[in-house]
C-alpha positions in Angstrom: 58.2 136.7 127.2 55.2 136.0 124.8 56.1 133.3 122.4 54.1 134.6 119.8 56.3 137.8 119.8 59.6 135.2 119.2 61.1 135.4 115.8 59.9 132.2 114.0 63.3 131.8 112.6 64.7 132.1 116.4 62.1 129.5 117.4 62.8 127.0 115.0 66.6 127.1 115.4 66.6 126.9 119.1 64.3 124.1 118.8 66.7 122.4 115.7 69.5 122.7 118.3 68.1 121.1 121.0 67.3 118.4 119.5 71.1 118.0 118.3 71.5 118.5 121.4 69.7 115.6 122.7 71.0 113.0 120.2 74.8 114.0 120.7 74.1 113.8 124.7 72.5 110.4 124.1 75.1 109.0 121.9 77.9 110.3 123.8 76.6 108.2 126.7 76.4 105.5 124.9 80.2 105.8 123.5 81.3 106.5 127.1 79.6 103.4 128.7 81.5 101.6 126.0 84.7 103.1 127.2 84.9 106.0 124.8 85.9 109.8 125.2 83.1 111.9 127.5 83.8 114.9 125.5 80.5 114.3 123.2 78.1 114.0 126.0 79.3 118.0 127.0 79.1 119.2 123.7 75.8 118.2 123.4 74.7 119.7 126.8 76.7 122.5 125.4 74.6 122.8 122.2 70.6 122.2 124.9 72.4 125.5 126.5 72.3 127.4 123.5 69.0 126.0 122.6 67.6 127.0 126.1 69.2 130.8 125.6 67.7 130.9 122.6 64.5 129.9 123.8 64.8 132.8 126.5 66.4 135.0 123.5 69.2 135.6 125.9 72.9 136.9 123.8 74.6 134.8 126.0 73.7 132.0 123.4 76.5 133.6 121.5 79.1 133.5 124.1 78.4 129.5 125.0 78.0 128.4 121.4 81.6 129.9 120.7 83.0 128.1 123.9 80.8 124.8 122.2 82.7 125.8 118.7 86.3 126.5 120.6 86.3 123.6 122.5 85.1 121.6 119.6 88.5 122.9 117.5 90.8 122.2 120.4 89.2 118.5 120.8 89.9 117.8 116.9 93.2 119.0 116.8 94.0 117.5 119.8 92.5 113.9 118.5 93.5 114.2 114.8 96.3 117.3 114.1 95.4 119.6 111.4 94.0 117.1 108.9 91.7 119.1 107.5 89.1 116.4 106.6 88.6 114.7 109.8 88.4 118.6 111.4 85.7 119.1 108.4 83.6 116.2 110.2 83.6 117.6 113.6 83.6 121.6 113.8 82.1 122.0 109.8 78.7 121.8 110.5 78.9 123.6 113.8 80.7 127.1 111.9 77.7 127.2 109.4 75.5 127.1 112.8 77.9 129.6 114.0 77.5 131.8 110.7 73.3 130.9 111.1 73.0 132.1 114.0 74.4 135.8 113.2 71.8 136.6 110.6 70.2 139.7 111.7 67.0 137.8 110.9 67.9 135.1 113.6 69.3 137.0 116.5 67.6 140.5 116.3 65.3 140.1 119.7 68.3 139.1 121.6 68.9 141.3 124.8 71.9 141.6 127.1 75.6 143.0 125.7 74.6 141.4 121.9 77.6 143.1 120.7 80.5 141.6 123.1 78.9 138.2 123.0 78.5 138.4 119.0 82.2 139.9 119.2 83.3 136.6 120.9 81.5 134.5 118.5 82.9 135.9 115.7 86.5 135.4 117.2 85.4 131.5 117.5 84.8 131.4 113.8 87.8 133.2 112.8 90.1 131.1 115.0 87.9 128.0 112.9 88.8 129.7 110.0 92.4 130.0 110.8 92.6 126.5 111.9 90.8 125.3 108.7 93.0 127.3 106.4 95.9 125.9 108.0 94.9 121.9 107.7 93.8 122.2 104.1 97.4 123.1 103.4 98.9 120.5 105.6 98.8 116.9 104.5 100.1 114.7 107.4 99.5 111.4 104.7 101.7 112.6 102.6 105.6 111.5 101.3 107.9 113.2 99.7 111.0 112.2 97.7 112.9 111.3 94.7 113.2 107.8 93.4 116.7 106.5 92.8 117.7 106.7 88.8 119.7 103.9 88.9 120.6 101.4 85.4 120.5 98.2 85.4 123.4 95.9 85.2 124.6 94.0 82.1 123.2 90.3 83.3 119.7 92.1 83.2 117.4 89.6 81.6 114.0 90.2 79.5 111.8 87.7 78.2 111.7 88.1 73.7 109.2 90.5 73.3 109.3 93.8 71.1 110.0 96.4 72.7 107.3 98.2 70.3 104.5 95.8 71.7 102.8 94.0 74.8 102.4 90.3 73.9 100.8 89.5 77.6 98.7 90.8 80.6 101.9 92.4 81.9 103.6 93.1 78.6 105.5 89.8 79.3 105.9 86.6 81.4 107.8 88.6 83.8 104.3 90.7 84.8 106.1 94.1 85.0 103.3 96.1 83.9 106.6 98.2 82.2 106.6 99.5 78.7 110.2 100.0 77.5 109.0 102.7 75.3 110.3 106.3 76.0 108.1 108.8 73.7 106.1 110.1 76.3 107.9 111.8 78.9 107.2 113.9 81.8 107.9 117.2 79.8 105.3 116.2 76.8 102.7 114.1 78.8 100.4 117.2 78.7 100.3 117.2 75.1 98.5 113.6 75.3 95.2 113.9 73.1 92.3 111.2 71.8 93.9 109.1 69.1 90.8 107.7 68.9 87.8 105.9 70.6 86.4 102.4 70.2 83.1 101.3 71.6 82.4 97.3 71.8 78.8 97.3 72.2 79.1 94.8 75.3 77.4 96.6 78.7 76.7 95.5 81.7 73.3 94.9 83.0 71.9 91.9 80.6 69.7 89.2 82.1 71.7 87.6 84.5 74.4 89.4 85.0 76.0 89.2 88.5 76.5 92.2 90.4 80.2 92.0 89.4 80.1 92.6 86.2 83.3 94.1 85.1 85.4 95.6 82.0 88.9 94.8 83.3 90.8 93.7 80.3 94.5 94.6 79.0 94.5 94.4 75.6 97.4 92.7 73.9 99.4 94.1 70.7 100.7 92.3 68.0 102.3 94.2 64.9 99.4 96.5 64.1 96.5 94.8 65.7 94.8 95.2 69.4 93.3 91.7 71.0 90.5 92.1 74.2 88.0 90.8 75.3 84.5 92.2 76.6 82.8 90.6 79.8 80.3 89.2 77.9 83.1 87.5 76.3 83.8 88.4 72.9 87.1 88.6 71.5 88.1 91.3 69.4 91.0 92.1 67.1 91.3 96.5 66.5 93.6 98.4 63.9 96.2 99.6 66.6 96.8 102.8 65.0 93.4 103.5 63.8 90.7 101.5 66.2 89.3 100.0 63.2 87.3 96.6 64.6 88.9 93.6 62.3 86.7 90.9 63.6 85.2 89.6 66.0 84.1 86.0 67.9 81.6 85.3 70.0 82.2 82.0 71.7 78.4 81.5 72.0 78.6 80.8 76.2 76.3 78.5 77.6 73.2 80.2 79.6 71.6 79.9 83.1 75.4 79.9 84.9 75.8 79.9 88.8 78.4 83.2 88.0 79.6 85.5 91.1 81.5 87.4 88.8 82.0 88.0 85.1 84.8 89.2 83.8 87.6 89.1 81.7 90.6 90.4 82.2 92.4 89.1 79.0 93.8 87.0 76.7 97.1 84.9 75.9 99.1 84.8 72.8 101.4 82.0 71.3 104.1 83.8 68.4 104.2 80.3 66.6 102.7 77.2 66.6 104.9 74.1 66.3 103.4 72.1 63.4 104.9 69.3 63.6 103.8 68.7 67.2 100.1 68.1 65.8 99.7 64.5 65.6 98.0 64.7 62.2 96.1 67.4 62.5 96.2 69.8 59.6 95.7 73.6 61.6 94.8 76.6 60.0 97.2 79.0 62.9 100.0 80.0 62.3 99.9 81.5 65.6 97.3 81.5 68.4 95.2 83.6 71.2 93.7 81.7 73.8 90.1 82.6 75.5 89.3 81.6 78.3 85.3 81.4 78.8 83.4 81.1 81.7 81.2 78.8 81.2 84.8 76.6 81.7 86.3 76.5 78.1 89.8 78.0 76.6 89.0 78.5 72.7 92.0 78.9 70.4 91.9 81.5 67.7 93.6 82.7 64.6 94.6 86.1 65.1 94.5 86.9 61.3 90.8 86.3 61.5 89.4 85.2 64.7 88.5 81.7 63.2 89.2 79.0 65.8 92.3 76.9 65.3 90.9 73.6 64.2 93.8 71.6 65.3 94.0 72.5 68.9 91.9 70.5 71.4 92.3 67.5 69.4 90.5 68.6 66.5 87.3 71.0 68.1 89.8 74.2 69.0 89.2 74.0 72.5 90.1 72.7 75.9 87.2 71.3 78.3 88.3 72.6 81.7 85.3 70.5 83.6 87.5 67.1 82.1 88.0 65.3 85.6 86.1 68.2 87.7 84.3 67.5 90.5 81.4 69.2 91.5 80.0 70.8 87.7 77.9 73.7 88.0 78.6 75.6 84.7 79.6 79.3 85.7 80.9 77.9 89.3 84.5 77.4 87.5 86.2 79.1 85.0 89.3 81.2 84.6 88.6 84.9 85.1 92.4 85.9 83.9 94.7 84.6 80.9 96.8 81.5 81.0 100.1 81.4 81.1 101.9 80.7 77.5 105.6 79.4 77.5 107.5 78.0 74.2 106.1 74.8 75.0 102.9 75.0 77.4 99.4 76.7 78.4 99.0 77.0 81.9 95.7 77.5 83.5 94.0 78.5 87.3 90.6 79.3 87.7 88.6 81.1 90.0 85.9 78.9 92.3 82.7 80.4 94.1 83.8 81.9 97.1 81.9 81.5 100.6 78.7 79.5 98.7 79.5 76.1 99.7 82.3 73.7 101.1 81.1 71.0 97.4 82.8 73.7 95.0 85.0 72.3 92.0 89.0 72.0 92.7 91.8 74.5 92.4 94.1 72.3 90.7 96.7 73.9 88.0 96.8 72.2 84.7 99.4 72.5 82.0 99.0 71.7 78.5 100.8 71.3 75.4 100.2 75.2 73.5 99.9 73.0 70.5 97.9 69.9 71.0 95.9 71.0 74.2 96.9 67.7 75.6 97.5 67.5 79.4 100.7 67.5 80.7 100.6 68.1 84.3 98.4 69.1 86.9 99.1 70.6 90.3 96.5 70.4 93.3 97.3 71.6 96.4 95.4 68.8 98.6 97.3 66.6 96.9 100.5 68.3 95.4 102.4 65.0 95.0 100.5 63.8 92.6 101.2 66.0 89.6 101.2 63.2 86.7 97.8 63.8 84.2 95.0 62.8 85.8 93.3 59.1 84.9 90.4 59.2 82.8 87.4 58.7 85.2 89.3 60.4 88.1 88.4 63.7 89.8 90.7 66.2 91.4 90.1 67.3 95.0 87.0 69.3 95.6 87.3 72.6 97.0 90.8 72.6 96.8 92.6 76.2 97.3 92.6 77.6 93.4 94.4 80.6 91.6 92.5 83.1 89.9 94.4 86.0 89.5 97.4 86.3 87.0 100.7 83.8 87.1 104.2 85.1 86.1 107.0 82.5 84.6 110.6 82.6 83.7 111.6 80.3 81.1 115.2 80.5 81.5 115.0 79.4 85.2 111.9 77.0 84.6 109.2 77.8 86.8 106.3 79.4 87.3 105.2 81.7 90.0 101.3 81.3 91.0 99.6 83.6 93.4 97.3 81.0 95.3 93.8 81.7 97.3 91.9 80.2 100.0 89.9 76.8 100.5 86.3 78.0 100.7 84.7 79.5 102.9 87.0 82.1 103.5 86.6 83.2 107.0 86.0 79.3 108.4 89.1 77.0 108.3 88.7 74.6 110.9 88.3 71.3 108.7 91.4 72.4 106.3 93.6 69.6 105.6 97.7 69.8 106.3 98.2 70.4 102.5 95.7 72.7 102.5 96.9 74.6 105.3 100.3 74.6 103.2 99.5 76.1 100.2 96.5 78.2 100.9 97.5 82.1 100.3 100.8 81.7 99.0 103.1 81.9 96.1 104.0 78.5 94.6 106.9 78.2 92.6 106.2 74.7 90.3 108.6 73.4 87.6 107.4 73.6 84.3 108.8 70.8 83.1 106.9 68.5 85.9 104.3 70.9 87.8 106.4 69.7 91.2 106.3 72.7 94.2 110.2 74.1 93.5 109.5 76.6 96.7 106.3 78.0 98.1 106.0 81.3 100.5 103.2 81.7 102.5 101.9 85.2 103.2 99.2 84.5 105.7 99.1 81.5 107.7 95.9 79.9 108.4 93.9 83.1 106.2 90.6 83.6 108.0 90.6 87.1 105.7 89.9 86.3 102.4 93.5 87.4 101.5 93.9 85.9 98.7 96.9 86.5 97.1 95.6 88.5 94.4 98.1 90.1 92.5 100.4 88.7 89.9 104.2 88.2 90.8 106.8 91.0 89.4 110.1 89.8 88.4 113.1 91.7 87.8 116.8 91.1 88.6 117.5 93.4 92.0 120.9 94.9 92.7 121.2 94.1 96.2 125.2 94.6 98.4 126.7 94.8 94.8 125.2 91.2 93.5 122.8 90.7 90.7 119.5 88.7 92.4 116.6 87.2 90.8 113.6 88.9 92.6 109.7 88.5 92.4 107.7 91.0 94.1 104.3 90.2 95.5 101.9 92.5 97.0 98.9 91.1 99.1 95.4 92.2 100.0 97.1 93.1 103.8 99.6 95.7 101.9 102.6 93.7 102.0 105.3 93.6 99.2 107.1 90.6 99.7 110.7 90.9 97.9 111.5 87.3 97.4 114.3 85.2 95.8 113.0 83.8 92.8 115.2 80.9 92.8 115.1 80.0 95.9 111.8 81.7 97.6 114.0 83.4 100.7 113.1 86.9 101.5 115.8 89.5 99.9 113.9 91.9 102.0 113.9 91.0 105.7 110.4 89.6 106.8 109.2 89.3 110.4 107.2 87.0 112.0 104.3 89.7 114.2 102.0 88.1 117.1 98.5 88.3 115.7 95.6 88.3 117.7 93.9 85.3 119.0 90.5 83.6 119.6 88.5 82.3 116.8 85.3 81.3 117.2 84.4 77.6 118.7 85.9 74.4 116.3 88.5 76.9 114.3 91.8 78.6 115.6 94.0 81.2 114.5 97.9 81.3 113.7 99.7 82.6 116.5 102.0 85.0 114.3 101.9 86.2 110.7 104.4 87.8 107.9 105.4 91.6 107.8 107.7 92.5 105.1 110.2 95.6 105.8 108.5 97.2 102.3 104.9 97.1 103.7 101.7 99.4 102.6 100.1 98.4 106.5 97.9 101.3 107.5 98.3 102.2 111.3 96.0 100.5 113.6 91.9 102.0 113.8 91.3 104.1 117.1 87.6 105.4 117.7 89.3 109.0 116.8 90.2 107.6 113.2 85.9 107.6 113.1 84.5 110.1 110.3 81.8 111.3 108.7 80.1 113.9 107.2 79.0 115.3 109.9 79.7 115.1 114.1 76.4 112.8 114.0 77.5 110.2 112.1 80.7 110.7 112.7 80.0 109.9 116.4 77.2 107.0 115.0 80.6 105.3 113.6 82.4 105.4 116.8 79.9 103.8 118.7 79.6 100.7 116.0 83.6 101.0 116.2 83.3 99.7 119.8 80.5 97.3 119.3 82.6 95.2 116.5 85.5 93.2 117.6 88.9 94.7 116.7 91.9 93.9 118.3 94.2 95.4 115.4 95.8 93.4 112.1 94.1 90.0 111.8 91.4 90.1 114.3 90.2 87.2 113.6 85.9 87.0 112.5 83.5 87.0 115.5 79.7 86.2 115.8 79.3 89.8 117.1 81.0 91.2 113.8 85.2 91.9 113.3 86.4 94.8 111.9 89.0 93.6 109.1 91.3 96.5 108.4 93.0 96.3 105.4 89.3 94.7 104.5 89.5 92.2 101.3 88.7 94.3 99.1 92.5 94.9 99.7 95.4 97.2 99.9 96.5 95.6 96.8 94.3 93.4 94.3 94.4 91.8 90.8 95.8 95.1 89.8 99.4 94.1 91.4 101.6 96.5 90.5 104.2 98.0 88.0 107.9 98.2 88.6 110.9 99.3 86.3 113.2 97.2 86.0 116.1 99.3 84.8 115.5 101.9 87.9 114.4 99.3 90.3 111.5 100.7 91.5 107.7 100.5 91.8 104.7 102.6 91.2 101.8 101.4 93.6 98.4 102.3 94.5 98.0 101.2 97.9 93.5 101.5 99.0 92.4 101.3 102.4 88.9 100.7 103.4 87.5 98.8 106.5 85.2 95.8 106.5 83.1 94.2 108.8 82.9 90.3 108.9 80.2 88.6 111.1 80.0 84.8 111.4 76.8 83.5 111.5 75.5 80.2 112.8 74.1 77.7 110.5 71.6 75.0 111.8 71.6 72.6 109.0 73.4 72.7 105.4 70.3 73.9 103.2 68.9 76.8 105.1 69.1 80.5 104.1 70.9 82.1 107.0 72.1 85.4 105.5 69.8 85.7 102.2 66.1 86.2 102.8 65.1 84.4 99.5 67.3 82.9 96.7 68.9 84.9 94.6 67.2 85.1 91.2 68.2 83.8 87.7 70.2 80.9 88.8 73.0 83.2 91.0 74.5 81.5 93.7 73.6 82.2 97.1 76.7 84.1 98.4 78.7 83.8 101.6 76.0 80.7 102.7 78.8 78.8 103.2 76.5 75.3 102.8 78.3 72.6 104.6 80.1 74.5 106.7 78.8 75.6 110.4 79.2 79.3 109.4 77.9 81.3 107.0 79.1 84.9 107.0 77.9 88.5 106.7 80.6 90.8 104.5 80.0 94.5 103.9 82.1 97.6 104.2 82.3 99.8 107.3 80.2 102.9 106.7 78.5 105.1 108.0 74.5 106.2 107.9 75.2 108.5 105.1 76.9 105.6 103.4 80.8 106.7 103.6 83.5 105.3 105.1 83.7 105.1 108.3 87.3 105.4 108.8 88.8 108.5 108.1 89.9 109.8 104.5 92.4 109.1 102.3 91.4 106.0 101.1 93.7 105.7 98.4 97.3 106.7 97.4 100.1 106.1 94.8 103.1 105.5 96.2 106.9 104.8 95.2 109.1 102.3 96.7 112.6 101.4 95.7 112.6 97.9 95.9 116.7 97.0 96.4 116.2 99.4 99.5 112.5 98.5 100.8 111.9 102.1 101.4 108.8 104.2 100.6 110.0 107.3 99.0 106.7 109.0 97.8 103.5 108.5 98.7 100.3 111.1 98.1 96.5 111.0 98.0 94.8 110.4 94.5 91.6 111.1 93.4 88.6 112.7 93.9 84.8 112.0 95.1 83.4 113.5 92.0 81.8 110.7 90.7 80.6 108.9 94.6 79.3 111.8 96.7 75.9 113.0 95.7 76.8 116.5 95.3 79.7 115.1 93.0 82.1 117.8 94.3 85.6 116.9 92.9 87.0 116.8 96.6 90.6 115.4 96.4 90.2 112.9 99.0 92.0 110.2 98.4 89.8 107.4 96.6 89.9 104.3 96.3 91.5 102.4 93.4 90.9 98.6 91.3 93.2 98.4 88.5 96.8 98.1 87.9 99.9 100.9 86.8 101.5 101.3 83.9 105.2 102.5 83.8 107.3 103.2 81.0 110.8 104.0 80.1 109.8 107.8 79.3 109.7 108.4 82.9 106.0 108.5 83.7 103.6 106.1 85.0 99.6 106.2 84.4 96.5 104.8 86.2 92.8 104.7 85.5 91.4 102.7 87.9 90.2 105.2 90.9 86.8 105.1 91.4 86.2 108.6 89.8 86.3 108.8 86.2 89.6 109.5 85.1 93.3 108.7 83.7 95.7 110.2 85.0 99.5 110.4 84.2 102.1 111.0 87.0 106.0 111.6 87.5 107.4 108.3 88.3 110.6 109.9 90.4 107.9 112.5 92.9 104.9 110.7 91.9 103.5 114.5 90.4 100.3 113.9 88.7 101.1 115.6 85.4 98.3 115.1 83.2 94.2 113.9 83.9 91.8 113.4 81.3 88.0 112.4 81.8 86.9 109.1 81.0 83.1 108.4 79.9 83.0 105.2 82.5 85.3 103.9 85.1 88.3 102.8 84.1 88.9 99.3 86.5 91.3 97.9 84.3 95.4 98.1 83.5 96.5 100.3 80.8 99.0 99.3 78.2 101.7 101.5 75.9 102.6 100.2 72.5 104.4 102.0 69.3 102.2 102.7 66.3 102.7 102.1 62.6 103.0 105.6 62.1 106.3 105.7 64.8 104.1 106.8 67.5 103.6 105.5 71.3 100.3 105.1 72.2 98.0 104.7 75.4 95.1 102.5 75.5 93.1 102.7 78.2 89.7 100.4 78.8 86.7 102.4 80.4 84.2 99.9 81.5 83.2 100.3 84.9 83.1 97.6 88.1 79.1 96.6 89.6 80.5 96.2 92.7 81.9 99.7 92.9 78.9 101.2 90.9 81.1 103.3 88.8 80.1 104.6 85.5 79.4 101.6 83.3 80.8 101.5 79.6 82.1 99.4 76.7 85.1 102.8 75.9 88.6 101.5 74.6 90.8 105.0 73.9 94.2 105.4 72.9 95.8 108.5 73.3 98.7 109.8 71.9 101.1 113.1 71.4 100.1 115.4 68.5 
C-alpha cells in the first residue's frame, strides 16, 4: 500500500511504538542477562508487532496489543497483587495507548474484521479498568486496629512541669513529645482555625548558606511567652496568646563557617537560677534560656528581655564550646539541638562534619554548672574513663563518636540518656579504636552526678550506615506482667524501637541478634549479626518487582540499576560498585523521634522508607578531590571526601530517570504501637505528592516525613512534617486523619500544645521548610486554636 495514502496519525504512532518497542526489548535483555524476569523482552516484541501491523494497517494490531495489554495485567498482579500504584507503573501508560489507538482518527484505514478485533480490545481495557478499580480500593500497606485505652498506675512519675506549658524540646526531660492538655479532642479537632500567624523574617538562601538549611525548632512556653529560634539564629520571645514579637537577640555569629548544616532545633530553659551559687557575680536572671550557636557558643538569656545573663560564663554570658577542642574550624562544631537542663547542670553534645575528614573536633559530652557555666564533667567515648574536667592546655580526642540529636534525663534516677553517632567517616570503620567500637551508635546511660557510663545499648554494631542514633530517648513507666518498669524507647534510622530498662539498659521487649550480611571492602570488616527489636518499623527486603516508576520505562530502567548495585538485604555493607542501603540514612526514624502517651502506653510514629545508594570510592592520597569536581564555594566543606581516610564515598537516593523513587510507593506512614505489648496496631499511608511531582496532583501516596508527633491527652495526635505542605491532625486510637490544614512552607519541625491566657489550648506549628528536601521555604510560626 502507498505510504502517502497512510493516515499521518497511523504513521506516526506505529512508528512511536516501535521504537518502545525496541527500547523495552533492549532493556529486557539486559535485565535478563543480569538474572531478571524475560517477561519485558516479549512485551516489547509484543509492542514491534503492533507497530509492524500498524505499518501494514492490518486490525489485527488490535487483537495483539490487547494480548500485550492482558498479559501485561496478569504479570502485575502476579508480581505485585492489586496495589494500585505499582499496577499504575506497568499497564497505565499502555491503556492510554490502548484508548489512542481507537480514535477513529488513528485506526480508520484498517482492514480485516476491525470490529471483532476492536471488540477484543475494548474487553482488554475494561478488564484494566476492572482490575484498576479494584487496587485503588485495596490497600495491602495498610493496619487496622484500636489502641489499648489503658491508665496509668499510681507510681506513674512526671518531671515538674505545668501541665498548661512545654518547658523543653519534648515538653519535658522525659522527651515524650505528649501534651497533658485535653481541649482538643477528636470530636472538635475540625473546628481548629488560625489563632494567628507570625513571620520571623529569617529565610533561607543568604550567602553561605549550606544546602541544609532548615526551620526545625519547637518553641518552648513559659506563662504567656513563646521562645524559638530561627536558623540564622535569632532568639525570639512571642505573646503566646497573641504572637506579638517581645524581643529579640541576635547573637551576632561569626562569618565564613565550614557549616554542613544550619539549624536550630531549640532552646533550653532553667525555672530559677541559684544565686548564691555565683561566686560574686551580681546576675541580672532570675531565670535563664540557653542558645546554642553554631559558630560553637551557648549564650544565656533573660527571658524577660532577651538581655544576656551577665553572670553566667564567668562574667561574659556565655560558654566557649572550642575550650580544649581539637581540630577548630568555626562552623565544623556546634550543637544543632538544646542542651539538657537539670536542677543543677547544662549538658551539651554537638554535631561534627560528617564524611569530610578523619581531623574533625571530638564528640565528648560536657556538663556544666546551669549557674556558673563552670565545667563539671566531660564524657568522651575514646576515652570514657576519664570523665574528670579536662586540664587547661589539654584536648579531647579528635574525631571521637559525638551526639547531636536530643538527650533525655531523669532526675530522680540520676542519669541521662544520650543517643550517640558514628566516628567519621561513616561508611569506613576499619581504623576505629575498641572504645570507639563501644559506644559508636548507641544509647549511653551516664550519671549525672560523675558523667561515668551507668549502661550503654548498642543498636548497630560496627555502623557502616550512617545510623546514627538520631532520635531522642522516650521515657515513661511501662506496665509490663502486672509490674510498674522504667522504660526508654529509642527508635533508630533502621526502624527499630528498642524498649529498654532505663535502670538497667536490658531489653523489656525481646531483641534478637539477626546474621547480617558480610564482605566489606579490603582493610574494614562487618559485624557478623545485628539487633532486631520484636516492635520493629523494618520494611520487607527489596526484590527487582518492588522497582517503580512512572512509567514501564523507567520502571524497568530501575530494575536494571537494582541488579547492578550490591544488595544482599538489611546491612549490606558499602561496595566500590555501589550498595543499596534500605532503610537509607535518611532513616525510618530521625531527630523527629517520636511521641508516646504515657497514661495509654502507646506511640504515635511516622515510620519513612526510601532507598539509598552508597558507593565507596578510592582515594590516592589525603588532599585530592575524588567525589567533588571543584571545591565547594564560600568556605563549605567538601562533603563525603573523607580526607585521611582511604575512602571517600558517593551518597544519593535511589531514583529513577524521572527523578522518583525507585522503590515502590508508600514511602511514608503513621503508625500505632502499644509499647507494653510491642505490637503494631495501626499503620496507614500519609500524605500526598502535591507539592514534589511536577503536575502537583495531590496523589495520596504515602510521602515521606522529617519532623516529630505531637500527642495529647484530648485523644488526638498532629504532624506537620510530610514533605507536602500541610498539618494534619489524626485519631490517636485508629490513626483517622481528622483534620488537614495548608501550610505556606513545609513544616520539618515538631509541634507543641500549650494552654492560653484566655483558657484556651493552642497549636503552634513552625513552617519553615528543609534545603535538602526542597520543600517550600518559610520563616511561618501559627497557632491554631478552637473558636
Amino acid at each position: 500500500m502507498n505510504l502517502t495514502r497512510r493516515p499521518l496519525l497511523l504513521t506516526l504512532t506505529a512508528f512511536v511504538l516501535l521504537l518502545a518497542g525496541l527500547a523495552l526489548s533492549a532493556g529486557g535483555l539486559w535485565l535478563f542477562i543480569l538474572g531478571d524476569t524475560p517477561l519485558y523482552i516479549a512485551f516489547g516484541l509484543a509492542l514491534m508487532l503492533v507497530a509492524i501491523l500498524l505499518f501494514k494497517q492490518k486490525a489485527l494490531a488490535f487483537f495483539w496489543y490487547a494480548v500485550l495489554l492482558g498479559g501485561l495485567l496478569w504479570w502485575s498482579i502476579q508480581e505485585q497483587g492489586f496495589d494500585w500504584w505499582p499496577l499504575a507503573a506497568r499497564v497505565g501508560l499502555f491503556f492510554v495507548v490502548g484508548l489512542w489507538l481507537l480514535v477513529p482518527w488513528v485506526n480508520r484505514s484498517l482492514q480485516g474484521a476491525p470490529g471483532l478485533n476492536k471488540g477484543l480490545l475494548w474487553l482488554a481495557l475494561l478488564g484494566t479498568l476492572v482490575v484498576s478499580a479494584a487496587s485503588w480500593i485495596n490497600d495491602p500497606h495498610r493496619i487496622d486496629g484500636t489502641l489499648a485505652m489503658r491508665t496509668t498506675p499510681d507510681t506513674y512519675r512526671a518531671p515538674n512541669v505545668p501541665k498548661e506549658e512545654w518547658h523543653a524540646y519534648g515538653r519535658t526531660g522525659f522527651g515524650q513529645r505528649y501534651s497533658p492538655l485535653e481541649q482538643i479532642t477528636p470530636e472538635n479537632i475540625g473546628q481548629l482555625e488560625v489563632a494567628w500567624h507570625y513571620k520571623t523574617g529569617d529565610m533561607r538562601g543568604q550567602p553561605g548558606d549550606p544546602v541544609e538549611t532548615t526551620f526545625q525548632v519547637t518553641p518552648l512556653n513559659v506563662g504567656n511567652r513563646l521562645f524559638l529560634c530561627t536558623p540564622h539564629q535569632n532568639v525570639i520571645a512571642l505573646d503566646a496568646t497573641s504572637g506579638d514579637e517581645l524581643w529579640r537577640f541576635d547573637p551576632e555569629i561569626e562569618g565564613d563557617m565550614a557549616l554542613q548544616h544550619l539549624t536550630c532545633r531549640g532552646v533550653s530553659y532553667q525555672a530559677e537560677v541559684d544565686k548564691t551559687a555565683l561566686e560574686g557575680f551580681s546576675d541580672n536572671c532570675n531565670s535563664r534560656l540557653f542558645m546554642p550557636t553554631s559558630d560553637g557558643r551557648i549564650i544565656a538569656l533573660n527571658p524577660e528581655n532577651g538581655e544576656v545573663c551577665s553572670a553566667f560564663g564567668k562574667g561574659n554570658g556565655e560558654i566557649d564550646l572550642w575550650n580544649n577542642m581539637p581540630n577548630k574550624r568555626v562552623g565544623g562544631y556546634y550543637s544543632t539541638s538544646p542542651a539538657v537542663v537539670t536542677e543543677d547542670l547544662l549538658i551539651v553534645g554537638g554535631t561534627v562534619l560528617d564524611n569530610v575528614s578523619t581531623s574533625e573536633p571530638s564528640g565528648v559530652i560536657r556538663a556544666f554548672n546551669v549557674n556558673t557555666g563552670e565545667l563539671v564533667w566531660n564524657w568522651d567515648a575514646a576515652n570514657p574513663e576519664q570523665t574528670e574536667p579536662i586540664a587547661p592546655g589539654e584536648t579531647y580526642t579528635p574525631n571521637s563518636p559525638n551526639s547531636w540529636s536530643i538527650s533525655s534525663v531523669d532526675e530522680e534516677f540520676g542519669l541521662i540518656y544520650v543517643p550517640m553517632g558514628n566516628q567519621p567517616p561513616d561508611q569506613w570503620g576499619g581504623n576505629r579504636s575498641p572504645e570507639v567500637e563501644k559506644y559508636s551508635t548507641s544509647i549511653v546511660a551516664l550519671e549525672l552526678d560523675t558523667g561515668r557510663v551507668r549502661w550503654h545499648y548498642q543498636t548497630v554494631h560496627h555502623d557502616l550506615w550512617d545510623y546514627d542514633v538520631p532520635s531522642q530517648p522516650s521515657l515513661l513507666d511501662l506496665t509490663v506482667n502486672g509490674e510498674t518498669v522504667p522504660a526508654l524507647v529509642q527508635p533508630t534510622k533502621q526502624g527499630e524501637l528498642f524498649v529498654l530498662n532505663r535502670l538497667t539498659g536490658e531489653p523489656i521487649l525481646p531483641v534478637k541478634e539477626e546474621p547480617a550480611p558480610q564482605g566489606a571492602v579490603l582493610g574494614d570488616f562487618t559485624a557478623p549479626t545485628q539487633p532486631v527489636s520484636k516492635l520493629s518499623f523494618n520494611p520487607p527486603e527489596l526484590t527487582g518487582a518492588d522497582m517503580w516508576g512512572a512509567t514501564l520505562f523507567d520502571q524497568l530502567a530501575c530494575r536494571i540499576q537494582f541488579h547492578r548495585y550490591r544488595y544482599d538485604g538489611r546491612f549490606t555493607p558499602p561496595s566500590l560498585e555501589g550498595s543499596l542501603i534500605y532503610p537509607g540514612n535518611f532513616g525510618v526514624f530521625n531527630w523527629g523521634s517520636i511521641a508516646v502517651d504515657p497514661q495509654r502506653q502507646v506511640a504515635f510514629t511516622t515510620p519513612t522508607y526510601l532507598a539509598f545508594v552508597s558507593q565507596l570510592i578510592p582515594r590516592k592520597d589525603d588532599t585530592s578531590l575524588v567525589v567533588h569536581n571543584t571545591p565547594p564555594e564560600h568556605g563549605l566543606p567538601a562533603l563525603n571526601e573523607n580526607f585521611g581516610a582511604p575512602y571517600a564515598v558517593k551518597l544519593f537516593p535511589f531514583l529513577s530517570l524521572l527523578g522518583i523513587p525507585c522503590q515502590a510507593p508508600p514511602w511514608g506512614y503513621v503508625a500505632g504501637a502499644d509499647l507494653a505489648t510491642g505490637e503494631i496496631v495501626w499503620k496507614h499511608k500519609n500524605g500526598t505528592v502535591v507539592d514534589s511531582s511536577p503536575l502537583s496532583l495531590p496523589f495520596k501516596m504515602g510521602v515521606p516525613n522529617l519532623g516529630g508527633p505531637l500527642m495529647t491527652a484530648g485523644g488526638v495526635a498532629f504532624l506537620s512534617g510530610t514533605i507536602d505542605n500541610y498539618v494534619r491532625g489524626y485519631d490517636v486510637s485508629t490513626g483517622k486523619q481528622l483534620w488537614k490544614q495548608r501550610l505556606p512552607a513545609g513544616g520539618q519541625a515538631t509541634p507543641m500544645s500549650f494552654m492560653g491566657k484566655n483558657g484556651k489550648q493552642y497549636l503552634v506549628v513552625v513552617a519553615g521548610g528543609h534545603g535538602s528536601l526542597d520543600t517550600t521555604a518559610g520563616d511561618d510560626v501559627i497557632a491554631y486554636t478552637l473558636p
